[in-house]
N, C-alpha and C positions, 0 to 999 in steps of 0.2 A: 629661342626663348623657351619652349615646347620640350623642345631635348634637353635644355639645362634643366626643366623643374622636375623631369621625367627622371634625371639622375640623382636629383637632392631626393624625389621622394623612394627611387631605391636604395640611396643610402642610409635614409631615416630607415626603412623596414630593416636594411640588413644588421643594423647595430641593434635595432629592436631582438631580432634570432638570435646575435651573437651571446646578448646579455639573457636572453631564455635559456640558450644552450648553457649557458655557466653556470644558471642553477638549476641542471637537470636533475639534481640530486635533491633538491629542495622539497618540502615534507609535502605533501597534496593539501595539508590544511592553507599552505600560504602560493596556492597558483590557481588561474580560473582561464577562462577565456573571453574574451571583450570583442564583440562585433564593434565595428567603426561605420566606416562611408565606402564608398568606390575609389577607386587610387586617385580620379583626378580632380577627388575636393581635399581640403584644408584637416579635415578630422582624421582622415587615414594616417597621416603626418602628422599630427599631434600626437593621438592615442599612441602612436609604435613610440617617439620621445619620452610619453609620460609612463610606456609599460620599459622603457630603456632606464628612463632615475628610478622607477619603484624597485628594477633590478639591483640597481648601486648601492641606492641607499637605505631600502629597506630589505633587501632581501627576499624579494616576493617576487613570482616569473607571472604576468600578466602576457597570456600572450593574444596579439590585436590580427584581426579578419577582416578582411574587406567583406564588404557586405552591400548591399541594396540599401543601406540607412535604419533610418530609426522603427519603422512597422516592421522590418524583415526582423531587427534587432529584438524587438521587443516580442515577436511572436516565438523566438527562438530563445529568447530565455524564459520563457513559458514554458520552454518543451525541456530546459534544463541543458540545451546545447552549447550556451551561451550564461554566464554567470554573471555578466556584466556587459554595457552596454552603452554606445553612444546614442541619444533619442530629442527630436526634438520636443520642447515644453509641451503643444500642443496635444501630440501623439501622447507622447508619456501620461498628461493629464486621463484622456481617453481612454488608454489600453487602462489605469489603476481604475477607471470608474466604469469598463465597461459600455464605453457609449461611442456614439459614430461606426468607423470602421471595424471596431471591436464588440459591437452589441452582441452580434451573437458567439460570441466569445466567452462572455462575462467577462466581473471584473477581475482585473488581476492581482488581488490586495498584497500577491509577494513580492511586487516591485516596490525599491525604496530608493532614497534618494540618498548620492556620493556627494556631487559637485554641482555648479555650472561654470561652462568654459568661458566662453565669449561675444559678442554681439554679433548676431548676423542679418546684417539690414536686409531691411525688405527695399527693393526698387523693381521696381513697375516700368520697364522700358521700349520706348515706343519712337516711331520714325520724328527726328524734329520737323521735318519737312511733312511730312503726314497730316489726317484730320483730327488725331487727338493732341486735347489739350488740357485737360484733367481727367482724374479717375469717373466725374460722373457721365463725361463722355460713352463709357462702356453703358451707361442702363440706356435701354431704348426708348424710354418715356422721357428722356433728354435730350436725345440724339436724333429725334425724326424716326424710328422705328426701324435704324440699320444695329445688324450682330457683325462686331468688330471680333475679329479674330486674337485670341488669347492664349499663350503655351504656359499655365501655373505648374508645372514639374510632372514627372511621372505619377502616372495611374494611382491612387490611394496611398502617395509619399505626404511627408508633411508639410513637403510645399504646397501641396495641391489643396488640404486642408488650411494650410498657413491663406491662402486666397479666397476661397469658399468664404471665411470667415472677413478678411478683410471686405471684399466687396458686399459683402452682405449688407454691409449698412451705407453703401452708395445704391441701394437699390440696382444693382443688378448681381445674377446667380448662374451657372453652370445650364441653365436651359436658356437664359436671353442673350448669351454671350457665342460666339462661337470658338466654345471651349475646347482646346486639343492637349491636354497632358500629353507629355513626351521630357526623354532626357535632355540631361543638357546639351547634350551635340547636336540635339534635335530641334530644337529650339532654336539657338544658334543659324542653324543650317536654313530651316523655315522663315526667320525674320531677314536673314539676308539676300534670300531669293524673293523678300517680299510677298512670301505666302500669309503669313500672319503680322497684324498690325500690332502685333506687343508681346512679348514675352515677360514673366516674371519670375524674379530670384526672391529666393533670404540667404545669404553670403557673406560673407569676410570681406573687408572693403580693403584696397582696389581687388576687384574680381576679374579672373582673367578671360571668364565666358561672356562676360559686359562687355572689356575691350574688343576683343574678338564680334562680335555685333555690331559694334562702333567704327568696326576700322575702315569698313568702306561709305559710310552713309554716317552724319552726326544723328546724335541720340538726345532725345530728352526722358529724363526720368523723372514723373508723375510725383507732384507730391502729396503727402498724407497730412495731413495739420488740422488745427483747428478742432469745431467740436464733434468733428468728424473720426480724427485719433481720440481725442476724449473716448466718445463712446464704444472706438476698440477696445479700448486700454480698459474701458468698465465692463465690456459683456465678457473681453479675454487677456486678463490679468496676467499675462506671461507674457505681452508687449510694454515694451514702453518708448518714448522717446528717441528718437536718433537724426542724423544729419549725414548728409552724401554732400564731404567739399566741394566748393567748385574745382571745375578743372582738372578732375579727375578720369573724366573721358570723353572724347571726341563730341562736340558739342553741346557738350555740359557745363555753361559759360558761370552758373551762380550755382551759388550754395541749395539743397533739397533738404525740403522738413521731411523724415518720414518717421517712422518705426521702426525699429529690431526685436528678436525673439533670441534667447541664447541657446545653448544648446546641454543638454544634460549628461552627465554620465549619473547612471543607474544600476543596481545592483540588486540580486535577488537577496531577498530581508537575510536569507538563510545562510548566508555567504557566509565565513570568519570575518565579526568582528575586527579579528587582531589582523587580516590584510589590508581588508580596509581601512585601518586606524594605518597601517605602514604605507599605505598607497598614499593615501594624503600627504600626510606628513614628510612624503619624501617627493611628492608634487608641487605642495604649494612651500614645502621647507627648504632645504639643500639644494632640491634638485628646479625649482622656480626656477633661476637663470635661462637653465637649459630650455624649458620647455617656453621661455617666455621669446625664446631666440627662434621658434619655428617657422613664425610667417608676423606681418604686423599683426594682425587680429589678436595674435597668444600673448603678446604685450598685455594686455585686458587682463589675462590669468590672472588673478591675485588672490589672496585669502580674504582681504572685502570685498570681493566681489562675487565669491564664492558660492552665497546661498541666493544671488542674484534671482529673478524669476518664480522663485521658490519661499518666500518669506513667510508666508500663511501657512506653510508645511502641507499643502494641499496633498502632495507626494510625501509621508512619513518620512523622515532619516534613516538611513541605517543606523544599528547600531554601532558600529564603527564609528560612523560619522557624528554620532551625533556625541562620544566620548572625545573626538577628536576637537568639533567645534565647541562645546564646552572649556575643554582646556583653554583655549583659543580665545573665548572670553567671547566668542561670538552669539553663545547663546546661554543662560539662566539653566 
């Protein structure tokens, strides 16, 4: 299974080079470069299909990088090395306002907003057999005063903020938890050895880092509900709603309330207009099919769903974008 995805996503990059190489002749006003993810998430494989139709059908070489994700992403089109960029809500909100991981950064007011892609649910997964049984489980003024062992994503990713944030309002934080960021294969590797009693994603559903967790020990994943998401969804407006089927993994016998946050492409304000108006238009237009065929998640891709997480324009438009969604009727 491992070797077949491993070859779908070098065939996604190589048709992604193919179609750059064709317009190597194409003017510099319509080519940039797009940091994405690491080759073994979902966005790597998106972004090389969606810089593959901007080739076709608008004429624009978008070429995609594997990267560290959305902080690596966002700090490098700061520095101009990167002109666009795959970022989670979270992050992107931060890096434009200067705050969290970015404060001494400042803000970055030349990030604007392209797109968003697709849902990536948040689950919280933890031994079924184990002592947890809800998220409040994790605070220790619930729990008898024990620090359950937690993997929310690497060092200052947006997962590890995407967590911070969620448990904040279960009353427990990165000092009552015994909290270890690490990557996915790290995580993975530590909950199956039974070093850590939970790891957490935000993901593309079915995720294959979940399964691979699940395979030898069933899972329960935690849910989020009640006025408990309410008051995520009020302090951080870039979740909302979601559901984990049942039977989706190894002891995952019912349906899961939780959460999801989507994920953004981003561009620096300065970028041409006229790629970005050809980037869209040839993503969510002609070229939809193709990029909706990538994994199930890309199904989501659509042009309502587009300014998804972003409604209040917390993150400005491009101008691109914001000629492209006007056409579009999506926005006044």
């Amino acid at each position: 299974m491992k070797r077949k995805l491993f070859l779908i996503i070098l065939l996604i990059a190589a048709s992604a080079f193919i179609f750059a190489a064709g317009g190597a002749e194409s003017n510099a006003k319509y080519s940039a470069i797009m940091g994405s993810s690491s080759l073994g998430g979902t966005w790597y494989p998106t972004a090389c299909r969606m810089a593959g139709v901007a080739m076709q059908y608008g004429g624009i070489t978008v070429t995609v990088q594997s990267s560290g994700g959305g902080t690596e992403n966002v700090r490098l089109m700061r520095q101009n090395q990167y002109q666009m960029g795959l970022v989670e809500p979270n992050i992107a909100n931060y890096a434009y306002r200067g705050e969290q991981i970015f404060r001494s950064d400042g803000k970055y007011d030349n990030l604007s907003f392209v797109m968003n892609l697709y849902p990536n649910v948040v689950a919280a997964v933890v031994m079924k057999s184990g002592p947890i049984m809800t998220m409040y489980d994790y605070n220790p003024e619930k729990n008898g005063g024990k620090k359950y062992g937690f993997a929310p994503g690497s060092p200052g990713s947006g997962d590890e903020f995407c967590w911070e944030e969620i448990f904040s309002v279960y009353g427990a934080n990165k000092q009552n938890i015994n909290w270890k960021p690490s990557s996915h294969a790290e995580r993975v590797s530590s909950f199956k050895d039974r070093i850590l009693e939970g790891i957490g994603y935000q993901t593309a559903q079915p995720s294959g880092s979940i399964t691979e967790a699940a395979a030898l020990t069933p899972i329960r994943i935690l849910e989020i509900k009640g006025r408990e998401r309410e008051e995520i969804i009020r302090q951080f407006p870039w979740y909302s709603p979601a559901k984990v089927p049942a039977g989706m993994y190894n002891g995952q016998d019912t349906e899961v309330e939780t959460i999801a946050l989507g994920g953004y492409v981003l561009a620096n304000k300065d970028l041409s207009g006229d790629l970005v108006y050809k980037y869209l238009d040839s993503v969510l237009g002609k070229g939809l099919k193709d990029v909706q065929n990538v994994a199930t998640a890309t199904k989501e891709i659509t042009l309502e769903n587009a300014l998804k997480g972003n409604e209040s324009f917390a993150i400005p438009l491009h101008p691109g974008a914001e000629r492209y969604f006007k056409e579009k009727g999506l926005i006044n």
